[in-house]
C-alpha positions as CSV (number, residue, x, y, z in Angstrom):
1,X,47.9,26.7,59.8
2,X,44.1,25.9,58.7
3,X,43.0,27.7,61.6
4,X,45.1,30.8,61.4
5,X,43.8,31.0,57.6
6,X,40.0,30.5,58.7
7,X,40.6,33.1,61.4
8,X,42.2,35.7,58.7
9,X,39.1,35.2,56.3
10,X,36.5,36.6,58.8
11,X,38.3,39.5,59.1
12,X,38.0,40.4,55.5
13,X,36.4,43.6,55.6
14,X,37.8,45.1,58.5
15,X,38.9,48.6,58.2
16,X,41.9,50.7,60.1
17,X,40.4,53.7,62.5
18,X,41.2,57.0,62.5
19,X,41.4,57.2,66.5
20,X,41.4,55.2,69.3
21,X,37.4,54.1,69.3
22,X,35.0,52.0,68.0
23,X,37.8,49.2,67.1
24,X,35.6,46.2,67.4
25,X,33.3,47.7,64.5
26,X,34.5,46.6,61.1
27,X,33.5,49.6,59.4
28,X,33.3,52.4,61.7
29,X,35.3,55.2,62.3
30,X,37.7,54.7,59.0
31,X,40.6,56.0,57.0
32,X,43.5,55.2,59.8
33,X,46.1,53.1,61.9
34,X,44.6,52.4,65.0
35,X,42.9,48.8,65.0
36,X,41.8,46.2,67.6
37,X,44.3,43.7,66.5
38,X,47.6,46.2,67.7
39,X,45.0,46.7,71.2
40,X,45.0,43.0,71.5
41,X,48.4,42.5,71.4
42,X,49.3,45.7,73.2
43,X,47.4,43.9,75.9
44,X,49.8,41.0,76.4
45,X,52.7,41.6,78.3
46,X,55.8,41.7,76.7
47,X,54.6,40.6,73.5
48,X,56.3,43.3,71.6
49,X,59.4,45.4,72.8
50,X,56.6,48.5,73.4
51,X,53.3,49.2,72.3
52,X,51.9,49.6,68.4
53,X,48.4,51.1,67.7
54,X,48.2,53.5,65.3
55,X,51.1,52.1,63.5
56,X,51.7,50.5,59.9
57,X,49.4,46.9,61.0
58,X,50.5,44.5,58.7
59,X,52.5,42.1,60.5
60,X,50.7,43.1,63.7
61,X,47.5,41.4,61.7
62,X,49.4,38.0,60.9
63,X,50.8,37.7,64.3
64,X,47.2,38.5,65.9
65,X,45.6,35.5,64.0
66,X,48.1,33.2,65.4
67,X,47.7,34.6,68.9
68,X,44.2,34.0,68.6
69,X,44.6,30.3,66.6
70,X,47.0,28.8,69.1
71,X,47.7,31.2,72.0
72,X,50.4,33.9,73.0
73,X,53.3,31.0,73.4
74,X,52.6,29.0,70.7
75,X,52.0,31.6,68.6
76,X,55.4,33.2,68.7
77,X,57.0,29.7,68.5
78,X,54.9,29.3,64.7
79,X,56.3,32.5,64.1
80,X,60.2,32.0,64.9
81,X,59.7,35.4,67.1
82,X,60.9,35.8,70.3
83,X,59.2,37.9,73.4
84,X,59.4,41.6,73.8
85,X,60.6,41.1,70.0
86,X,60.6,43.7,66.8
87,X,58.2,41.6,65.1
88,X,55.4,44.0,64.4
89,X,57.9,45.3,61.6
90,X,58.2,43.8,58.4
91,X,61.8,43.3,57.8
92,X,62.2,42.2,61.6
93,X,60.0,39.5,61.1
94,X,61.3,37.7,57.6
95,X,64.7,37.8,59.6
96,X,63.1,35.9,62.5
97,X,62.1,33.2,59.9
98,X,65.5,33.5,58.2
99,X,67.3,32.9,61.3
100,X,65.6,29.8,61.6
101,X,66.0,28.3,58.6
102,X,62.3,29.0,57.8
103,X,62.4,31.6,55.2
104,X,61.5,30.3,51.2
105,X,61.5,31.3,48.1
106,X,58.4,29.0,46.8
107,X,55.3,29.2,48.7
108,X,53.4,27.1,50.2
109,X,49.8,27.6,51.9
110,X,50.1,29.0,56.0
111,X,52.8,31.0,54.6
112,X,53.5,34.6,56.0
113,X,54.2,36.7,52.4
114,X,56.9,39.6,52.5
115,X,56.9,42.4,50.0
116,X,59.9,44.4,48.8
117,X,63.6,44.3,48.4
118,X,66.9,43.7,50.8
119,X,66.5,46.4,53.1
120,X,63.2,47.9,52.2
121,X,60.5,44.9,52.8
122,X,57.5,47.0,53.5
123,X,54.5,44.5,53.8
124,X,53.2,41.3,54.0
125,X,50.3,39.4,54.5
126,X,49.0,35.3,54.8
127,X,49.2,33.2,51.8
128,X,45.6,30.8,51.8
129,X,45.5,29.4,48.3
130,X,47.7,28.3,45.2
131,X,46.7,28.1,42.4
132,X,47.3,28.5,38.4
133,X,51.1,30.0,38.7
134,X,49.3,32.7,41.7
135,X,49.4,33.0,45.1
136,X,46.7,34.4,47.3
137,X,47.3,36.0,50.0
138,X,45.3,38.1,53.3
139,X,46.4,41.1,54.1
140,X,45.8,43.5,56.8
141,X,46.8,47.6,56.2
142,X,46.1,46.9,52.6
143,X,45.0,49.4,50.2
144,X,42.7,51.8,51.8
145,X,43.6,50.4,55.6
146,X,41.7,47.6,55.5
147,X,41.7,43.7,55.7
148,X,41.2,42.3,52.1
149,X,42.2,39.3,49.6
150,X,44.9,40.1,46.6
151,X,46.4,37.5,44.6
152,X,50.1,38.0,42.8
153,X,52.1,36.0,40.2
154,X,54.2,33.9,42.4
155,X,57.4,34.6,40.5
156,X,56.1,38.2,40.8
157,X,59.9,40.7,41.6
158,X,58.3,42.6,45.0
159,X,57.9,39.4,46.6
160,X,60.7,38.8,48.7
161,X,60.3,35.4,50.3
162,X,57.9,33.6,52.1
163,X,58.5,32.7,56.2
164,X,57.2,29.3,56.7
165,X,55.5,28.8,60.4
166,X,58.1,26.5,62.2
167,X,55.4,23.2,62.3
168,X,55.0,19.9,61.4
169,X,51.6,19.5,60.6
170,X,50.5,18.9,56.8
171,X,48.9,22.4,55.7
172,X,45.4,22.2,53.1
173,X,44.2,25.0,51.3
174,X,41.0,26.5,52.4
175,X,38.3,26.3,49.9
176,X,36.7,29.2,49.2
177,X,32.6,28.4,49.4
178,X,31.8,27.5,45.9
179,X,29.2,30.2,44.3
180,X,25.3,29.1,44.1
181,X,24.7,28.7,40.4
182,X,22.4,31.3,38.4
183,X,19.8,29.1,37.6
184,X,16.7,27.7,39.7
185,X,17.2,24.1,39.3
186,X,15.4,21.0,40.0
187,X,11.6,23.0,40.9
188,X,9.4,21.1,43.4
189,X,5.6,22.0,43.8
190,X,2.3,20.9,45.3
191,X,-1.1,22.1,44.4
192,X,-4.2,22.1,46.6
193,X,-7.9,20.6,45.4
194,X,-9.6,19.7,48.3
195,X,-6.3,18.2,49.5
196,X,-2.8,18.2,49.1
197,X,-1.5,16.4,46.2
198,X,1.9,14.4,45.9
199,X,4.7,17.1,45.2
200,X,6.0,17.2,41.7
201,X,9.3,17.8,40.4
202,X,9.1,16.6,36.9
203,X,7.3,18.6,33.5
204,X,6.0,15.8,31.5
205,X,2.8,14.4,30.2
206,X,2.6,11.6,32.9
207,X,0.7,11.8,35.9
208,X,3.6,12.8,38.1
209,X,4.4,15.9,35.3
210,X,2.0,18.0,36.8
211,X,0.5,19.0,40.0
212,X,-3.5,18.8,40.2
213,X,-5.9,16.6,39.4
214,X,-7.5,17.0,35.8
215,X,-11.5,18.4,36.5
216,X,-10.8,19.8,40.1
217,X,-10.5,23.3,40.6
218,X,-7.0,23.8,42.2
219,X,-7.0,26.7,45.3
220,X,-3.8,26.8,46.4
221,X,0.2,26.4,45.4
222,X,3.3,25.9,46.6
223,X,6.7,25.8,45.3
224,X,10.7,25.6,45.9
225,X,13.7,25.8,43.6
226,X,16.8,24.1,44.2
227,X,18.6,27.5,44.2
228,X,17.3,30.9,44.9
229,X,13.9,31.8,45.7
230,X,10.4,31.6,43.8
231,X,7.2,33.9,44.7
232,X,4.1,32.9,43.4
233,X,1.3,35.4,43.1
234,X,-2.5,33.7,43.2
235,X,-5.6,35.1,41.4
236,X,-8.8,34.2,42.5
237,X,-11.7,33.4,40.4
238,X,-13.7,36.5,39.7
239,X,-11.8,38.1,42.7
240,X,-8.2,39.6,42.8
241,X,-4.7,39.1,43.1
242,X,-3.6,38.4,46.5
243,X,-0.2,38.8,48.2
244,X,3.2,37.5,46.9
245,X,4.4,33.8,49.0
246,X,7.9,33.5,49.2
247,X,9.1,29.6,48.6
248,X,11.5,29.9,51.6
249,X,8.3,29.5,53.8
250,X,7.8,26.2,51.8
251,X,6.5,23.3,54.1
252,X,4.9,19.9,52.3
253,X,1.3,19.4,53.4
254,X,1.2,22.5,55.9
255,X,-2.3,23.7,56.2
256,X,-1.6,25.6,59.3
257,X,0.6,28.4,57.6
258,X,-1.3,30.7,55.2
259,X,2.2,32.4,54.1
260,X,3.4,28.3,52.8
261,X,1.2,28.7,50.2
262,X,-0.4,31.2,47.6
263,X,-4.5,30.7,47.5
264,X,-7.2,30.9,49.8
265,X,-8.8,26.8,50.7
266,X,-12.2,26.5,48.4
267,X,-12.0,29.5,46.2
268,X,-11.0,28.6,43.0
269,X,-7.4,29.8,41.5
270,X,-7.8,31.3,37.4
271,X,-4.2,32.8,37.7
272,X,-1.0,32.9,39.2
273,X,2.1,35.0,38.5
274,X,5.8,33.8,39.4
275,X,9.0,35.4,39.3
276,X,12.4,33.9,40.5
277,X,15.7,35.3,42.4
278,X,17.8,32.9,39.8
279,X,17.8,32.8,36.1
280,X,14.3,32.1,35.3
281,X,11.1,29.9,35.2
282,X,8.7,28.6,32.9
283,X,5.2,27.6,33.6
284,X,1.8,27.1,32.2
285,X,-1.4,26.0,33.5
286,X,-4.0,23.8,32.1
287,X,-7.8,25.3,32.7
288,X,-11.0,23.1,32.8
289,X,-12.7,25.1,29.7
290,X,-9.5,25.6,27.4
291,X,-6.8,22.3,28.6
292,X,-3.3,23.2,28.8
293,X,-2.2,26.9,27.5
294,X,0.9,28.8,26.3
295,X,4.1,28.5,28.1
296,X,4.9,31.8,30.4
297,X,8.5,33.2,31.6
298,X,8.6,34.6,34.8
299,X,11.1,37.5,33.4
300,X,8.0,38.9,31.5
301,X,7.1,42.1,33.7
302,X,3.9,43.0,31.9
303,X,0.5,42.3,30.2
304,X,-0.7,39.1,29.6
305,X,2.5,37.1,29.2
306,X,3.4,38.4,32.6
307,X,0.5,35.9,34.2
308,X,-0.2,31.8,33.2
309,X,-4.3,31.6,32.9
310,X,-7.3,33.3,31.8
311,X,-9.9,35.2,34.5
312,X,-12.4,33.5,35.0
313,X,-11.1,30.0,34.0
314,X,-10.7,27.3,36.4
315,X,-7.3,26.3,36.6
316,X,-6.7,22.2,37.8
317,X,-3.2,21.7,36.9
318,X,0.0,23.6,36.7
319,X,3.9,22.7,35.6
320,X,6.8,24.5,35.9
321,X,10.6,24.0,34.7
């Protein structure tokens, strides 16, 4: 049921219309009943015992992931449903299951969810994760009319009973994608003095804790986080500030792309600026007159702490952590 489960998930988001347009648009035309995946299946003959837009969509939402996982046939084979059946409606479709033997009171994942009592089930929905004592379910003509993710208690009263898709095959949860962390990570960076230098990724006193070359003037950066996005923000010596360069157009060695790097080739760098899309990050910069100098976080928005360097000092290395 992997596939029916994947299919349900990108329609998270999709919301009911109040008329018979603009289906295909996930947001538009909200606040009703009428929805592309009632059209859909209004479109297939004899899938239903008559047609069902701008109806309650619950089931009709299940049943059109299956259709469009394994086909019309197959589909209503998974769901223990019969042509021209009652199945859009709640209570017609946990008896389909019960008929067949397929109807549960545990869960398991690929299972159809039914809400309510004996003789008043009034929704349901796809169950594609367990976890902790919960189950998590997909349900369309939830809350507002829309496609969205809810998790209950499984012992939870209002559940009535779980139909189980009549297949063989072993069912796996989906994994939800696993959230970037909130933090910059490992930082990789290359300066420019008259070349470009190895990239560093270490903050240490050796050679390789730094990028530049003590006693040459460095005139162009470039950086990358492991997570997020950097901009750095070059100086020029007894010049100005130029424009932000965003580490996503990061590229070792490039000389051919001024927007991979902040600096201008032969003019002299006295002070850069960064700021970061996650948590935060440290730098400093050593100068030729005055060696290495204080520590600067890129969270600090203004006056001298906001910058690593003095104007008018060359700067010839730079770390970062």
């Amino acid at each position: 049921m992997n596939k029916a489960i994947e299919i349900a998930l990108a329609e998270v988001g999709y919301k009911g219309k109040k008329s018979n347009s603009q289906l295909d648009n996930k947001t538009a035309n909200i606040s009703g009943k009428y929805n592309k995946y009632a059209r859909d299946l209004d479109n297939i003959s004899g899938f239903y015992n008559g047609k069902k837009n701008g109806y309650d969509w619950c089931d009709i939402f299940v049943d059109w992931c299956f259709v469009q996982a394994y086909g019309v046939d197959k589909a209503l084979e998974l769901l223990c449903q019969p042509k021209k059946s009652t199945g859009a409606g709640c209570s017609f479709s946990m008896n389909f299951y019960k008929q067949k033997g397929r109807l549960f009171n545990t869960p398991q994942v690929g299972d159809q969810i039914f809400f309510g009592k004996a003789g008043d089930i009034y929704h349901t929905g796809l169950v594609y994760k367990i976890e902790n004592g919960r189950v998590y379910t997909i349900e369309g003509n939830s809350g507002n009319s829309e496609v969205a993710k809810w998790d209950y208690p499984i012992g939870a009263d209002y559940i009535a009973g779980y139909g189980r898709p009549a297949c063989d095959e072993e069912i796996k949860p989906i994994p939800e994608p696993t959230p970037e962390p909130d933090y910059t990570g490992v930082i990789t960076y290359q300066a420019y003095a008259g070349e470009w230098l190895p990239e560093v990724n270490k903050c240490d006193s050796s050679d390789e804790g730094y990028a530049g070359l003590y006693g040459k003037a460095i005139s162009g950066l470039r950086c990358k986080p492991e997570y997020g996005e950097i901009t750095v923000q070059a100086h020029i010596k007894n010049g100005n500030w130029l424009d932000k360069v965003n580490s996503k157009n990061y590229k070792k060695n490039d000389r051919s792309n001024p927007n991979s790097y902040a600096g201008i080739y032969g003019q002299s760098i006295d002070c850069i600026k960064i700021k970061s899309t996650k948590g935060h990050v440290d730098y400093r910069v050593h100068t030729i007159e005055d060696g290495w100098l204080n520590w600067v976080n890129s969270k600090t928005e203004t006056g001298t702490e906001s910058y690593a360097g003095i104007f008018g000092h060359t700067i010839d290395g730079i770390q970062m952590k």
